[in-house]
Structure formats: structure tokens, C-alpha cells
C-alpha positions as a Markdown table, in Angstrom:
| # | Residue | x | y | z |
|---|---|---|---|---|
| 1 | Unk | 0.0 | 0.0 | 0.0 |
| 2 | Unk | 1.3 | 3.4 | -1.0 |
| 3 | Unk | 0.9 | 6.6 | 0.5 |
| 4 | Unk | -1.9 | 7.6 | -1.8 |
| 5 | Unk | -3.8 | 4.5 | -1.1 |
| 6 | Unk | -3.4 | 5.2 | 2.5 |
| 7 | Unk | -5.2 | 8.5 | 2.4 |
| 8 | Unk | -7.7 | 6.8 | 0.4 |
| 9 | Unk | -8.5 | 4.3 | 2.6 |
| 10 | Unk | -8.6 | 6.8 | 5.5 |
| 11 | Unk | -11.2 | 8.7 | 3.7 |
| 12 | Unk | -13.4 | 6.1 | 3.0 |
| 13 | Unk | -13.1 | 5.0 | 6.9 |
| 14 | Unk | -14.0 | 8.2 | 8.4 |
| 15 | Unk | -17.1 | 9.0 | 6.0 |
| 16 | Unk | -18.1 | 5.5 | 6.7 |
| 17 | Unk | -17.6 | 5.9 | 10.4 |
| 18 | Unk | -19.4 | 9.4 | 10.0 |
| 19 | Unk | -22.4 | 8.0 | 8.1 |
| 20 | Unk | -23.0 | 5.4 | 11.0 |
| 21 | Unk | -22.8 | 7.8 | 13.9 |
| 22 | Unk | -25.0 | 10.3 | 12.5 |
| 23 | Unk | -27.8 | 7.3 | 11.8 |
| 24 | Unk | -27.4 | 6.3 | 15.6 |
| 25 | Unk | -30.8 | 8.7 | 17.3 |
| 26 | Unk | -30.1 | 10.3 | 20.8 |
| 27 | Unk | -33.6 | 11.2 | 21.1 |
| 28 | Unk | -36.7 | 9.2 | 22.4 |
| 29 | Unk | -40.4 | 9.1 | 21.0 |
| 30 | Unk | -42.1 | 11.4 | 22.7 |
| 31 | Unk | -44.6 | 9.2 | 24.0 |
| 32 | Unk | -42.2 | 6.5 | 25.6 |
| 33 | Unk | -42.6 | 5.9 | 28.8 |
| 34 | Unk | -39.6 | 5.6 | 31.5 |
| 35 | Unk | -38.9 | 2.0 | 30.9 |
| 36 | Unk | -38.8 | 2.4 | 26.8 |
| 37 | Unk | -36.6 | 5.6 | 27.4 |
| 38 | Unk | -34.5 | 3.9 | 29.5 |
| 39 | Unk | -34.1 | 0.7 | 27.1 |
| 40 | Unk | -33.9 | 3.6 | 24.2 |
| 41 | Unk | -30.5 | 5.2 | 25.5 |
| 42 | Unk | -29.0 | 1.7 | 26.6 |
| 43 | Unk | -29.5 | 0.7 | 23.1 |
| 44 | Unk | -28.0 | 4.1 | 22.0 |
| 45 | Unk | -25.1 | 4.0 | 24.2 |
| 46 | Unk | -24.7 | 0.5 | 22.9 |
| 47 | Unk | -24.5 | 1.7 | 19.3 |
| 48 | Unk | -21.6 | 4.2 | 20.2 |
| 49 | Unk | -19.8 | 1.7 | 22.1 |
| 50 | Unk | -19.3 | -0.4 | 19.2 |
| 51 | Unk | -18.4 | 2.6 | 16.5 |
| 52 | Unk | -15.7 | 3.5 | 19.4 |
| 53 | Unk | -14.2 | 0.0 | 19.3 |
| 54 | Unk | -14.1 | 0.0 | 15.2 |
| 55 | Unk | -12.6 | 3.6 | 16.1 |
| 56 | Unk | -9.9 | 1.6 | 17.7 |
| 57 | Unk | -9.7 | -0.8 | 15.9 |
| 58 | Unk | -8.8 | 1.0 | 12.5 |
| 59 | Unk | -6.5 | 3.1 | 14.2 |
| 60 | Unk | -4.5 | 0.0 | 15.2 |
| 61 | Unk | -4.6 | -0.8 | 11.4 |
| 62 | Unk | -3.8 | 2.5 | 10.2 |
| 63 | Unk | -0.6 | 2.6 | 12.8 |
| 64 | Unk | -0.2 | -0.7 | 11.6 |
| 65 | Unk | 0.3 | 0.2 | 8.2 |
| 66 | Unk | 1.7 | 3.4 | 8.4 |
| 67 | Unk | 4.8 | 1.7 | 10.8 |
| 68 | Unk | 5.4 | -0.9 | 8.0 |
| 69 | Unk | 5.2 | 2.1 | 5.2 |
| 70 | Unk | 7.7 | 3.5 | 7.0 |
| 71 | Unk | 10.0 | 0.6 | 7.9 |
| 72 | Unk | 10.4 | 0.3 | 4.2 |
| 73 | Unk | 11.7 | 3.7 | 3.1 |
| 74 | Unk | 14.0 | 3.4 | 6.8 |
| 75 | Unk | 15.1 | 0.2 | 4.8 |
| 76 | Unk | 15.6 | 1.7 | 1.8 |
| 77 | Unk | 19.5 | 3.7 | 1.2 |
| 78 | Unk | 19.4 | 7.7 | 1.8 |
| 79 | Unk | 19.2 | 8.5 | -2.2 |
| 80 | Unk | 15.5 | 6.8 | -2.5 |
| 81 | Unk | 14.4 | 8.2 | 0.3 |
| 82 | Unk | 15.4 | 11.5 | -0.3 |
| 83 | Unk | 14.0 | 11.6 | -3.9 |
| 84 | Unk | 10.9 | 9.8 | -3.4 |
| 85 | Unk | 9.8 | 12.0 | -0.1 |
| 86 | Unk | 10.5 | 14.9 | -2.3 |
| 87 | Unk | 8.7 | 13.5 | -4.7 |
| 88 | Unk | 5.5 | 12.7 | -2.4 |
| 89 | Unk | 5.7 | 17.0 | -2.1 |
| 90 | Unk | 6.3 | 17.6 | -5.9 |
| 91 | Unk | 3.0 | 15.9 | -6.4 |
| 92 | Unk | 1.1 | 17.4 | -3.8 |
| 93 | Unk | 2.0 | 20.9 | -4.7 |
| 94 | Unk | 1.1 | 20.2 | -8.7 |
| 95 | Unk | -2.5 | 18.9 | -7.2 |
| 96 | Unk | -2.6 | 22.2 | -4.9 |
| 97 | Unk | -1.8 | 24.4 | -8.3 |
| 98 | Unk | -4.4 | 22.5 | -10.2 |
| 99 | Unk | -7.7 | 23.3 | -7.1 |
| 100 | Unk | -6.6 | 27.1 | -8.2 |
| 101 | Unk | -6.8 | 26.7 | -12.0 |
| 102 | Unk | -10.6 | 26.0 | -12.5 |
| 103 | Unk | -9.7 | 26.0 | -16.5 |
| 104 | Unk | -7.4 | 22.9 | -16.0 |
| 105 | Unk | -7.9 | 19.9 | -18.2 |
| 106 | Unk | -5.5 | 17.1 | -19.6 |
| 107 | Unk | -4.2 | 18.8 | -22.4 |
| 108 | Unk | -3.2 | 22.1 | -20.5 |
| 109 | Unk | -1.2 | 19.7 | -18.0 |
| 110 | Unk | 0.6 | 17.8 | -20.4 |
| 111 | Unk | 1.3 | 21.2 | -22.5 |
| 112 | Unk | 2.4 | 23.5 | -19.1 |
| 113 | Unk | 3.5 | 20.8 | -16.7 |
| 114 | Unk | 5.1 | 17.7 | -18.4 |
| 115 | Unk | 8.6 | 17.1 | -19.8 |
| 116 | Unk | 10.3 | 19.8 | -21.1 |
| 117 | Unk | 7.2 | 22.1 | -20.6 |
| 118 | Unk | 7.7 | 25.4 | -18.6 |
| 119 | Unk | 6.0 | 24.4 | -15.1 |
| 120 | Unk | 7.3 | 21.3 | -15.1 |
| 121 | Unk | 10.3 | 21.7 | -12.6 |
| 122 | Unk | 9.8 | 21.5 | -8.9 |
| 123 | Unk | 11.3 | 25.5 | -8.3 |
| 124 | Unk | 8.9 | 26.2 | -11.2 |
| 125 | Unk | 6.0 | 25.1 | -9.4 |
| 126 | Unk | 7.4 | 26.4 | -5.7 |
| 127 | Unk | 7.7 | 30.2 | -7.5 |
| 128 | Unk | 4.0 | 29.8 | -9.4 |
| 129 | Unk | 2.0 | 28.9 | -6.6 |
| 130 | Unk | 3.6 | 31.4 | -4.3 |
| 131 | Unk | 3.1 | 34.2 | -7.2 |
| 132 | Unk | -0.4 | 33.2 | -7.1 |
| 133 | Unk | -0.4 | 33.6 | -3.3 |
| 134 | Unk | -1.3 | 29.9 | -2.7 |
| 135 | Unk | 1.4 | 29.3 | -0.5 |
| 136 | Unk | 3.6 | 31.8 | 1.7 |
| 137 | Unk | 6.8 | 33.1 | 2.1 |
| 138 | Unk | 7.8 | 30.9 | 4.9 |
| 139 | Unk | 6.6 | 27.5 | 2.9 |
| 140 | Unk | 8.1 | 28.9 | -0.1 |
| 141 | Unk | 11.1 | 29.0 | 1.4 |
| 142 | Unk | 10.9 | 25.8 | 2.7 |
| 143 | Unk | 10.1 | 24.1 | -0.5 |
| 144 | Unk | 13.5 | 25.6 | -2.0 |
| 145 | Unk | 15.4 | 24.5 | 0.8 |
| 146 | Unk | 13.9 | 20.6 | 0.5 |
| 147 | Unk | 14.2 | 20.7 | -3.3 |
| 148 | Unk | 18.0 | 22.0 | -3.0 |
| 149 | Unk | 18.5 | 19.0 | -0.9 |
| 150 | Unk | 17.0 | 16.5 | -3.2 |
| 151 | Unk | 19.6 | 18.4 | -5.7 |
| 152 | Unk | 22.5 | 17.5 | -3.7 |
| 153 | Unk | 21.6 | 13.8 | -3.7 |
| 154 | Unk | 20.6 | 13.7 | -7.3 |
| 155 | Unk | 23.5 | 15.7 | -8.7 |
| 156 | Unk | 26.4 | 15.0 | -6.1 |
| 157 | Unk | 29.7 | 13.2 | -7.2 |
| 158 | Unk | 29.7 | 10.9 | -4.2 |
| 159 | Unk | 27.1 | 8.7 | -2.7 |
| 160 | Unk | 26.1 | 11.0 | 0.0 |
| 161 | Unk | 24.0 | 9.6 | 3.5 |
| 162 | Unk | 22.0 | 11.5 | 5.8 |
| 163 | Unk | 25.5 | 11.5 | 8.2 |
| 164 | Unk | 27.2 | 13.8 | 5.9 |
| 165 | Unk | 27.5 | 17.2 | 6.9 |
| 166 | Unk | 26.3 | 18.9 | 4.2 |
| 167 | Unk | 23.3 | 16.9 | 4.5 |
| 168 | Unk | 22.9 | 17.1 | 8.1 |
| 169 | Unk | 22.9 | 21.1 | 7.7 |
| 170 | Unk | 20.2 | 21.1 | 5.3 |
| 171 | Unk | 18.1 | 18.6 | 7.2 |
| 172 | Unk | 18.4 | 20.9 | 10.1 |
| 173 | Unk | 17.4 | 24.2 | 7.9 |
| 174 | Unk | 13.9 | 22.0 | 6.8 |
| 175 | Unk | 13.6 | 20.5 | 10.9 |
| 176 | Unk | 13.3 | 24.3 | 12.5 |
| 177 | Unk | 9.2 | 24.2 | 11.4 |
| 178 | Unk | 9.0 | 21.6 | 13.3 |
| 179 | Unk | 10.7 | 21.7 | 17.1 |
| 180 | Unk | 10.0 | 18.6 | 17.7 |
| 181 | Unk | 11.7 | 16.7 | 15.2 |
| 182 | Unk | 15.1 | 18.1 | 17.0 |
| 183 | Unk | 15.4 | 15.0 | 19.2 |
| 184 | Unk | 15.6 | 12.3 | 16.0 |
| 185 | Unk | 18.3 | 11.8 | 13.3 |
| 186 | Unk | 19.4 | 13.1 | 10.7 |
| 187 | Unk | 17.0 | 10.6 | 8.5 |
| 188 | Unk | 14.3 | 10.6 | 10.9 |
| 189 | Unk | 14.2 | 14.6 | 10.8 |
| 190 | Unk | 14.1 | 14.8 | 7.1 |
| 191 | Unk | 11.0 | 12.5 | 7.0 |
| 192 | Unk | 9.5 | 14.3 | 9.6 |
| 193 | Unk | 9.6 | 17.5 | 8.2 |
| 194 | Unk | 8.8 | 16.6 | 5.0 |
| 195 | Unk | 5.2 | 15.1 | 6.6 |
| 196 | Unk | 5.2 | 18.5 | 7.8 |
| 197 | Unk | 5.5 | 20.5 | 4.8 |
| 198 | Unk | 2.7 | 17.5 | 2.9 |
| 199 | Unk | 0.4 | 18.7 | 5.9 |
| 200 | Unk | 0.8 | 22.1 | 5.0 |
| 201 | Unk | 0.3 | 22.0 | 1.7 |
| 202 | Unk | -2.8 | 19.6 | 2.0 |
| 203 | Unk | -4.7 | 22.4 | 4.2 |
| 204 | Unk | -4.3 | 24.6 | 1.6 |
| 205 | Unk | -6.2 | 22.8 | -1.2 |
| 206 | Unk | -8.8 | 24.8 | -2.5 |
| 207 | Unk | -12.1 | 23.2 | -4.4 |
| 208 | Unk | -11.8 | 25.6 | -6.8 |
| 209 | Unk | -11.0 | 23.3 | -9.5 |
| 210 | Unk | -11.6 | 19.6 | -10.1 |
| 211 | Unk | -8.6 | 18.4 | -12.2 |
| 212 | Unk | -6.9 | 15.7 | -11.2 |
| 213 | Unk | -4.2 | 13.6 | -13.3 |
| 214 | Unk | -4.8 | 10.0 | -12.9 |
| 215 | Unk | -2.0 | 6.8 | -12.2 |
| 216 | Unk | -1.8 | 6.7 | -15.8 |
| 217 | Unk | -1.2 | 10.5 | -16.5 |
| 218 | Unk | 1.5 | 10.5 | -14.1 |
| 219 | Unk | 3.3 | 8.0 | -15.9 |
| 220 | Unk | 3.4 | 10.2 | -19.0 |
């Protein structure tokens, strides 16, 4: 299960969850007597027990899944992880840009945001969506400062790891928006941060369009 899938599956769970609750009545006929009323809120109370044990329940799965999501990148050596939790915020950002371009359609992405196309870098998409005051000055920066560290392990002339210093310095720059990551690793505090800036950029999302590329568009 990917991250995507996760969210996905999170989604579904909580308007499920939501659906149930709401059906569960907290209120009485009028014309019950004690003894009905009675059995009416035991019943009730009942009802919510249960939705609070499935609660749990999924939240045991959810850690469950998320631990062994992130087992696997730990596993994986410091050039994957770098690139492909940079990647996770290259995506998010293009999807943030697309809910403020109501006009968006397949064509226009493939044209403005694919290959060689003028939007398709990463600091081309950090610089648009702050000139069109979707994100801040702060996450702006931020964004730079992750994307110049996925540079250094895509472009560098030795295998670098999270240990190194230039590396370490970086991480450190991206870990300050989040005090307390300072505890952790070097690798630890890079994915930490990183979940930060993917929360950030997930409350901005606007419904102002509905564009969305699909598995397959990515691929192209």
C-alpha cells in the first residue's frame, strides 16, 4: 500500500464511520414511557460503544500500516528516500496548483506541466504557486530549501548519506518548522519535516477546481 492508497483508505473509513454515527438517534419518542426511554438510550449507548471499538480498531490498522510504510523507506538507502519524499511533495504541490486553475484539463497539464514544458520543474511550481499567493513566504522557502537537498543527492559526485555534513545542515534548515523533530536523526528529521510540509500543503487545497491527473497521466 502506497501513501496515496493510505489517504484513500482513511477517507473512506471516516465517511463510513461518519455515516453510521449520525444514523445512531439520541432522542426518544415522545410518547415512551420511563422504561422504553430507558431501554432507548441503553440501546444508543450501545451503538456508540461499538463505533468506538471499530474507532480503535482502525486506528490499530492504520498505525499498523503506516509503521510498516515507513520501515520500508528506513530500509531503503538515503538517495531513495530523499528523492521519493521529495517527490511525495512535488505531487502534492502540482495537485494544490491544479484546485486554483478551475480552467485545468488534460491537455493544459501535459502542454504546461510535463517534460520539457515550462512548469514542469519542482522550483517552477514552488515560484508559481507562491506568485499566485497559494502558498507563503515561509513555505516557499521551505520548499526551496527541500528541493536543493534532493539536488545534492541527485547531482552530487559521491554517494552521500543523511551523516554527511552537508546533509545534516540542510536537514536541520527544513527540521526548525517543526521543534520537535530536533530529538531524532538526521534521516528521521528529514521525513518528519517533509510530513510536515505535505500537511501544509494539504490544508491549503482549494475546491476551486476539479482536475486531477490520474495513475496513468503521471506515468506520462
Amino acid at each position: 500500500m502506497n501513501s496515496e492508497e493510505l489517504r484513500a483508505m482513511l477517507e473512506k473509513s471516516r465517511v463510513a464511520t461518519e455515516e453510521r454515527i449520525a444514523a445512531i438517534s439520541l432522542h426518544p419518542p415522545k410518547d415512551a414511557t420511563i422504561e422504553e426511554k430507558l431501554d432507548f438510550f441503553k440501546k444508543s449507548k450501545a451503538a456508540i460503544a461499538v463505533e468506538i471499538t471499530n474507532i480503535q480498531k482502525q486506528q490499530a490498522t492504520i498505525i499498523g500500516i503506516f509503521n510498516q510504510m515507513t520501515d520500508a523507506v528506513m530500509s531503503q538507502g538515503p538517495h531513495a528516500v530523499a528523492l521519493v519524499y521529495v517527490q511525495l511533495v512535488d505531487n502534492e504541490l502540482t495537485e494544490l496548483i491544479f484546485g486554483h486553475m478551475p480552467g485545468m484539463d488534460r491537455h493544459l497539464d501535459r502542454s504546461l506541466f510535463k517534460g520539457s514544458a515550462p512548469l514542469a520543474t519542482f522550483s517552477a511550481k514552488i515560484d508559481l504557486a507562491k506568485s499566485m499567493g497559494i502558498i507563503d513566504s515561509a513555505l516557499w522557502s521551505e520548499l526551496h530549501r527541500l528541493r536543493k537537498l534532493r539536488n545534492k543527492f541527485a547531482h552530487a559526485h559521491k554517494v552521500l548519506s543523511f551523516e554527511d555534513q552537508v546533509v545534516i545542515d540542510h536537514v536541520n534548515s527544513l527540521a526548525e518548522i517543526h521543534a520537535g523533530l530536533a530529538e531524532f536523526g538526521p534521516k528521521a528529521k528529514f521525513m518528519g519535516a517533509v510530513n510536515v510540509i505535505l500537511t501544509m500543503l494539504r490544508e491549503r487545497k482549494s475546491v476551486a477546481g476539479g482536475y486531477q491527473r490520474s495513475e496513468r497521466d503521471d506515468l506520462n
